[in-house]
C-alpha positions as CSV (number, residue, x, y, z in Angstrom):
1,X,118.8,83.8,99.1
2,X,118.2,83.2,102.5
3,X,120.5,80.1,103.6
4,X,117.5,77.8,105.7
5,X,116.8,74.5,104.8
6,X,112.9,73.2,104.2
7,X,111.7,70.0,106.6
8,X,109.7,68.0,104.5
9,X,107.3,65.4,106.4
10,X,107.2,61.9,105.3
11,X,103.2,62.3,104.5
12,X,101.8,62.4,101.6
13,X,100.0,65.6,100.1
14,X,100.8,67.6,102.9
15,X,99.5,71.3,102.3
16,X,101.7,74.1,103.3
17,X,100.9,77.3,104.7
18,X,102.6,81.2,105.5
19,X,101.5,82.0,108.8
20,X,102.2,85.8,109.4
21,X,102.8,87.9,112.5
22,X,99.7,89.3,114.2
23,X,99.1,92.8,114.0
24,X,100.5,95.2,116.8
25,X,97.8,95.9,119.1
26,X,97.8,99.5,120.3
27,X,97.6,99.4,124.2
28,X,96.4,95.9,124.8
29,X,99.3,94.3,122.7
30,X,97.9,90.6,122.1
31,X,97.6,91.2,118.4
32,X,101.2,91.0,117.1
33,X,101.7,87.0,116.7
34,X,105.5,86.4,118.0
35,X,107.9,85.8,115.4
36,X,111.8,84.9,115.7
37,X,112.6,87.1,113.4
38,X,115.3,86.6,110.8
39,X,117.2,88.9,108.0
40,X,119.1,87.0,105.8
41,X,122.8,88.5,105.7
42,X,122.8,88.7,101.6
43,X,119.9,88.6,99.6
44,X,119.3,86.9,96.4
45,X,120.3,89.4,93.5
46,X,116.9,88.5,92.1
47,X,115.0,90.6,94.8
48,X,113.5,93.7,93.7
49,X,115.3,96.7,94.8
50,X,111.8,97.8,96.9
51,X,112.1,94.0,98.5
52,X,113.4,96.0,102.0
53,X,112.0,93.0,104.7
54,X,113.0,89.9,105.6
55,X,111.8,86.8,103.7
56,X,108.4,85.2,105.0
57,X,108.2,81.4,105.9
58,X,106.1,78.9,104.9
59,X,104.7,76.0,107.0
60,X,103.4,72.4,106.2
61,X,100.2,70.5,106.9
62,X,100.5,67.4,108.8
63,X,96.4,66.3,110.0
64,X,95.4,69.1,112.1
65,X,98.7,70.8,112.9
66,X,100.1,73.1,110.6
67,X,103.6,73.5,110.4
68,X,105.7,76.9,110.1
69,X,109.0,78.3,109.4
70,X,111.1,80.2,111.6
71,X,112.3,82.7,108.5
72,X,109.5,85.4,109.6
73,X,109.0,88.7,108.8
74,X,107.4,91.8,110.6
75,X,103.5,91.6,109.8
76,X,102.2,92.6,106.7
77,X,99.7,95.0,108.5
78,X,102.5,96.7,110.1
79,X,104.1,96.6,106.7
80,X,104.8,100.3,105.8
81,X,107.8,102.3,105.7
82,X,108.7,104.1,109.3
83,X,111.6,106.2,108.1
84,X,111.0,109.6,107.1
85,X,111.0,110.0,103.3
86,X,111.3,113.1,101.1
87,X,108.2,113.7,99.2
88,X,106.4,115.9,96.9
89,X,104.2,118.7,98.6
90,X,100.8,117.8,99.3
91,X,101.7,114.2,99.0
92,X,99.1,111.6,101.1
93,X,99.6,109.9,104.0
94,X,98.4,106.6,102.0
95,X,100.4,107.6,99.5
96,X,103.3,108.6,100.8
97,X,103.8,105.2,103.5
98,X,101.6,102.9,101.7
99,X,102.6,102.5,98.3
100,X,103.3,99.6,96.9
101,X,101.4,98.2,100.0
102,X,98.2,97.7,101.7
103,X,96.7,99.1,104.0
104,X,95.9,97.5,107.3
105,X,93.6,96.7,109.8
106,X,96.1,98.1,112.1
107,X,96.0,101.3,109.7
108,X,92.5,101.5,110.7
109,X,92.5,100.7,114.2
110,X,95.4,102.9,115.0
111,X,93.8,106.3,113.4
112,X,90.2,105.1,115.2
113,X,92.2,105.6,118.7
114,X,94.0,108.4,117.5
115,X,94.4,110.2,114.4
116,X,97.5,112.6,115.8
117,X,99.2,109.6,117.5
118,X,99.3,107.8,113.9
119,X,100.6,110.6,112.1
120,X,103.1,111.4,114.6
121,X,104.6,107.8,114.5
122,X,104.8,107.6,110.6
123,X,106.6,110.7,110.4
124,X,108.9,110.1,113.0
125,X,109.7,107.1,112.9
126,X,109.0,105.7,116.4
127,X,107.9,102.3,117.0
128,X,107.3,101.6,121.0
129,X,107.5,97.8,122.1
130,X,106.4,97.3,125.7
131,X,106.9,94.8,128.3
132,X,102.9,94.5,127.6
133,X,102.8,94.1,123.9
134,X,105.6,91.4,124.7
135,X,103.5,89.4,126.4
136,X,100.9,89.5,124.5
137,X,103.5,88.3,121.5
138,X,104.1,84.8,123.5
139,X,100.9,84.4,124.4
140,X,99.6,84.4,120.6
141,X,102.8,82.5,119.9
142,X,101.6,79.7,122.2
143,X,98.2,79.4,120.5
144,X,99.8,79.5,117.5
145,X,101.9,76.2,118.6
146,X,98.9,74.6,119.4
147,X,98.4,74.3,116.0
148,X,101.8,75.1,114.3
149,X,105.6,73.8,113.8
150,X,107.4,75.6,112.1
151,X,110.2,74.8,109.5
152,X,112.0,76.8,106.7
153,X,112.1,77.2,102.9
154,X,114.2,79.9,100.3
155,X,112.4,82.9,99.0
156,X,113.8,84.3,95.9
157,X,112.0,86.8,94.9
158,X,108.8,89.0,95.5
159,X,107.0,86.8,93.4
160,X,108.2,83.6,95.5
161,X,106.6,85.9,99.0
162,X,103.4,86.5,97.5
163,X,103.0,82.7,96.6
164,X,103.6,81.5,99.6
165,X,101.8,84.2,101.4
166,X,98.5,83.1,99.3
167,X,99.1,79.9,100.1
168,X,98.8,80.3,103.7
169,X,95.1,81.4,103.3
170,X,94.5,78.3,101.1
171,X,95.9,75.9,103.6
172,X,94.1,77.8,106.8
173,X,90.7,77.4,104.8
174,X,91.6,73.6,104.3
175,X,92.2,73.3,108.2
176,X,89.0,75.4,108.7
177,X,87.0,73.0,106.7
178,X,88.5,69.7,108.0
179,X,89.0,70.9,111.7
180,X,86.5,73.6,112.4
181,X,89.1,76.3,113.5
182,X,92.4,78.0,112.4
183,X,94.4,80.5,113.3
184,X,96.8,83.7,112.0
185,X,94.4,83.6,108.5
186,X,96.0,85.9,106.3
187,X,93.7,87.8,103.3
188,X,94.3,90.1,101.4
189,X,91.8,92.1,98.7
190,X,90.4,95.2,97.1
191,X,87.7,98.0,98.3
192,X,87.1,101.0,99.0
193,X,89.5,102.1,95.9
194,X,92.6,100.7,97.9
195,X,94.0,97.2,99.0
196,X,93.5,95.8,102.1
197,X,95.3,93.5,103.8
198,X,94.1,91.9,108.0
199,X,95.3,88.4,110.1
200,X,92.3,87.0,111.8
201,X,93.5,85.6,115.1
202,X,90.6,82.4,115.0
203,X,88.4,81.5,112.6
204,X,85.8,79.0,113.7
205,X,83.2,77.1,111.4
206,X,80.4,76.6,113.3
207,X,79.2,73.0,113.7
208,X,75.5,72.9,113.1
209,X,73.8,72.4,109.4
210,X,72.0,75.3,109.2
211,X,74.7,77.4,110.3
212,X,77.8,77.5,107.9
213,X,79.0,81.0,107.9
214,X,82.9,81.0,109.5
215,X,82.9,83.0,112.9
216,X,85.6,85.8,113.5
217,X,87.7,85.5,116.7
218,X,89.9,88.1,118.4
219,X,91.9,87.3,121.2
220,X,92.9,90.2,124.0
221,X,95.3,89.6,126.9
222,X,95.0,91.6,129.7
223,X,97.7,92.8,132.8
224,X,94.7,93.4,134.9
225,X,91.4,91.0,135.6
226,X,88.7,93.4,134.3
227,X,87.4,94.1,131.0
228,X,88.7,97.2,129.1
229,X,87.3,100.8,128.8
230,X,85.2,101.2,126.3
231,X,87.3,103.2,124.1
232,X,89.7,100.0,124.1
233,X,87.1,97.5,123.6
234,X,85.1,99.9,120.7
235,X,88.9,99.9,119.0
236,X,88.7,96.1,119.1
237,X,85.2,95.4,117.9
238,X,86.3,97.6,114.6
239,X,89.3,95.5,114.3
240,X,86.6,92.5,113.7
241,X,84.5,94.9,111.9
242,X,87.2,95.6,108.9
243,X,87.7,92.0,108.9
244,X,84.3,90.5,108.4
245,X,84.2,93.8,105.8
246,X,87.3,92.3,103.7
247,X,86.4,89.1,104.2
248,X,82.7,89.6,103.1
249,X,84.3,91.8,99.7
250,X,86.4,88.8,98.7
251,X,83.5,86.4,98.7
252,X,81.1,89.2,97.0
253,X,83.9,91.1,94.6
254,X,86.4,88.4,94.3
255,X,89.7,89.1,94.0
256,X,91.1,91.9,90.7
257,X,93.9,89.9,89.7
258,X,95.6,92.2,87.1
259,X,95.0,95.6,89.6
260,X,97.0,93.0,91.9
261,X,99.6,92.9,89.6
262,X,100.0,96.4,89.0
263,X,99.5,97.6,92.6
264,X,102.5,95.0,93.9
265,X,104.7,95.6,90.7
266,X,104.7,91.6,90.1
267,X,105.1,89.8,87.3
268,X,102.7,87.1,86.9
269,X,104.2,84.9,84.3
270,X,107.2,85.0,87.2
271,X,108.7,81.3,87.2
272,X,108.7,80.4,91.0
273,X,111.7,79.2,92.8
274,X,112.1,75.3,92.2
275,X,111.8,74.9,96.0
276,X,108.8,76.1,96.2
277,X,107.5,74.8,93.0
278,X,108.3,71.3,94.8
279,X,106.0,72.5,98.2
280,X,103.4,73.7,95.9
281,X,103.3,70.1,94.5
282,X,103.4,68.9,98.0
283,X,100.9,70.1,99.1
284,X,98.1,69.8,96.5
285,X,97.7,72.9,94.5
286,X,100.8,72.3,91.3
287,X,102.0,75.9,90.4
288,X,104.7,77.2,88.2
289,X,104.0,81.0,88.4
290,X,102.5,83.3,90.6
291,X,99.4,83.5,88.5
292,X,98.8,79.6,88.7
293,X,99.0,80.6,92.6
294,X,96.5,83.4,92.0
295,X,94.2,81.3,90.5
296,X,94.0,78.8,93.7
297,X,93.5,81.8,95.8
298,X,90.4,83.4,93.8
299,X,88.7,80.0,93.2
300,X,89.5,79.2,97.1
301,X,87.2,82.4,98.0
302,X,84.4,81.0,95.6
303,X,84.0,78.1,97.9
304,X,83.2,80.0,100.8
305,X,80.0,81.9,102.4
306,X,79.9,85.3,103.9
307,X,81.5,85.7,107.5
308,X,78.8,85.8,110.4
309,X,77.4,89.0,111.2
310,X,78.2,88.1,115.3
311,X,81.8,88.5,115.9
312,X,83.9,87.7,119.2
313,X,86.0,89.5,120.9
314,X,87.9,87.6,124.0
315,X,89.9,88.5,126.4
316,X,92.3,86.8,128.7
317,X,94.4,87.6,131.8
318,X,98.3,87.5,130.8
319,X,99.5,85.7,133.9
320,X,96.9,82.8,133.6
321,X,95.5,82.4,130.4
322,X,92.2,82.6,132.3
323,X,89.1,83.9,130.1
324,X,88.2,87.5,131.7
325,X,84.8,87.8,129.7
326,X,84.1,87.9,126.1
327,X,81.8,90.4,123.5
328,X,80.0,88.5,121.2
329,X,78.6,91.5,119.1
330,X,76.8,92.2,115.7
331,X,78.5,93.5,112.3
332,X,77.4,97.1,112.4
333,X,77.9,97.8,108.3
334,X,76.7,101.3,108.6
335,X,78.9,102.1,111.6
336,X,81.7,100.6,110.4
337,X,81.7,101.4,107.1
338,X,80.9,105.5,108.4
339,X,84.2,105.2,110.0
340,X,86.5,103.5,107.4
341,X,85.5,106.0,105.4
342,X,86.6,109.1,107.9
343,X,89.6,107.2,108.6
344,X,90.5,107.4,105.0
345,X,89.7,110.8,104.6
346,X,92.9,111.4,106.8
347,X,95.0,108.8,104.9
348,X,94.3,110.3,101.8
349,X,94.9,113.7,102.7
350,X,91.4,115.1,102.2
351,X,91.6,116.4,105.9
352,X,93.8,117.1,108.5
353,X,94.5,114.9,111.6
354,X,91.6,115.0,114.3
355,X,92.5,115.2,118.0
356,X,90.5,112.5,120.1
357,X,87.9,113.9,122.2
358,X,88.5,115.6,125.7
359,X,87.0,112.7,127.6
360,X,89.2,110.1,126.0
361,X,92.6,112.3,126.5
362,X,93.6,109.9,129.2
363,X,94.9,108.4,125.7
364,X,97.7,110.9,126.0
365,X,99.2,109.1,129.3
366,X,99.7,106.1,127.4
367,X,101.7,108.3,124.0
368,X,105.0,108.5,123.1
369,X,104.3,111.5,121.6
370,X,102.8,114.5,123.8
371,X,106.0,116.7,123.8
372,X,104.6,117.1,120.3
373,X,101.0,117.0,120.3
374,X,99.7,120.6,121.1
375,X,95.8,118.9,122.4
376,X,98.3,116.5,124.8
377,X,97.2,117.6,129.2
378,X,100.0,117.3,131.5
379,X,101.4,114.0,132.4
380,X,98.8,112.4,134.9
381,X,99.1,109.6,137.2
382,X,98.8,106.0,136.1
383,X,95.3,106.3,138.7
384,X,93.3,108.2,136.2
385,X,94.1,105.8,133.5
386,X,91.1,103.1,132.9
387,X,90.9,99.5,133.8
């Protein structure tokens, strides 16, 4: 059990929430939310021997700032095994890194800029942090504050993660409702055959009457004051894209509790820690098991409409905060779902890795990875590279 301490507020029915990391952006590095992150030194002997990650926090809700703990974790999106693993011949990509997991908006993202690149990095076990994606980490940190403290609570179990971690949605719809915005809204659901798992940077609910369906938010920082390439910002408008798509299943589908279950090896009749059985009171939504907790989460998803069809993309220079421009675009549901469905072809094994196109190898200047990568042109200068 991690040895943290939680920091209750003298308010009464304060809700609590998870906020989790933001997703590592490839090249523009504003997605992953910064995190302290912490590793307890000895675990509870009630974790699950597959329990290999740090314990999440939790935050409270105080009016319209939502509080967080500094026990954090990496993100859930980034949530797969990196190490190489010994597995059977002909074994998937999906199921070979993702079991037991979900698969991720960064999954998605990642393969749409390059298939090779992905597969490289899961086999090999590289994981690149630059000074860039650094920056972008404080950047989302500080919006984060605007609306977050953070304090800490005791996770004893995978049962006790996945409670709090449903939790944080519940509370971030609660602030969306009373405050019109929130941020770092964690969801998780089924489609496609797999589950899928996204943070949503902002969330916004529009103000007008007629107008109730939540608006998607994405926020960019960039070194340089342009607008991206194309490539970069077509990578970002399908990170929105599988977004509104999950979002939009959750509200249509709902949310398969037993396949849940099963897929996460949890036990639903799980007594929660007393801890967080005393935060659950807190903050409005009882709970003794991770199925009471469950329950909130699938009725919280009846409440809500479908996600607007126009989505946001923003982007902002690193050394100001100043807004460069923003794409307000439309869902594209034949589009996207056209790709989600080659990009899973790959993950599942059906085909082989695809090399990007010969007018987007500039890609390869920016790879840890062409020493390997047999489509990779020589080194080039940082010149030809797009603004």
């Amino acid at each position: 059990m991690t040895e943290s301490r939680l920091l209750l507020l003298s308010v009464p029915e304060i809700p609590i929430e998870i906020v989790s990391d933001e997703e590592m952006a490839l090249l523009e590095a504003a997605l992953v939310s910064a995190r302290s992150v912490f590793r307890s030194s000895s675990q509870s002997s009630h974790f699950p021997s597959n329990l290999d990650r740090p314990l999440h926090s939790i935050t409270l809700l105080s009016n319209s700032k939502r509080s967080l703990s500094g026990c954090s974790q990496p993100d859930i999106e980034d949530s797969g095994d990196f190490n190489k693993k010994k597995t059977r011949s002909g074994e998937s990509l999906l199921d070979r890194f993702r079991n037991n997991k979900a698969w991720s908006a960064t999954d998605f993202t990642s393969t749409e800029w390059c298939e090779k690149q992905k597969e490289f990095g899961l086999l090999n076990g590289k994981r690149i942090v630059t000074q860039a994606m650094k920056t972008g980490q404080e950047r989302h940190a500080k919006l984060e504050e605007e609306v977050v403290t953070r304090v800490k609570v005791d996770v004893n179990s995978e049962e006790d993660y996945w409670a709090l971690r449903l939790l944080s949605f519940i509370t971030g719809i609660n602030q969306l409702y009373f405050d019109g915005l929130t941020r770092e809204l964690f969801l998780i659901g089924f489609g496609e055959g797999i589950w899928m798992v996204g943070v949503i940077d902002e969330v916004q609910m529009p103000a007008t009457e007629t107008q109730r369906n939540p608006l998607l938010v994405d926020t960019k920082t960039r070194v340089k004051d342009t607008l991206p390439s194309e490539p970069q910002r077509r990578n970002g408008r399908f990170q929105l894209m599988f977004y509104k798509h999950l979002w939009d299943i959750l509200v249509t589908f709902r949310f398969p509790s037993d396949q849940f279950y099963d897929h996460f090896s949890l036990n639903p009749d799980c007594e929660l820690s007393e801890e967080i059985r005393e935060v659950m009171a807190k903050s409005g939504c009882p709970a003794k098991t991770l199925d009471d907790v469950v329950n909130y989460y699938k009725n919280t998803w009846i409440t809500l409409p479908l996600a607007d069809d126009q989505l946001l993309l923003r982007y902002e220079l690193q050394k100001d905060h100043s807004v460069i421009g923003e794409d307000e675009f439309p869902y594209n549901s034949d589009g996207f779902k056209k790709q989600l469905q080659f990009s899973l072809e790959f993950w599942q094994g059906k085909r082989e890795a695809s090399y990007i196109p010969v007018e987007e190898r500039w890609k390869c200047n920016l790879c840890h990875f062409t020493s390997n990568c047999p489509a990779a042109p020589a080194k080039s200068t940082s010149s030809n590279l797009p603004t």
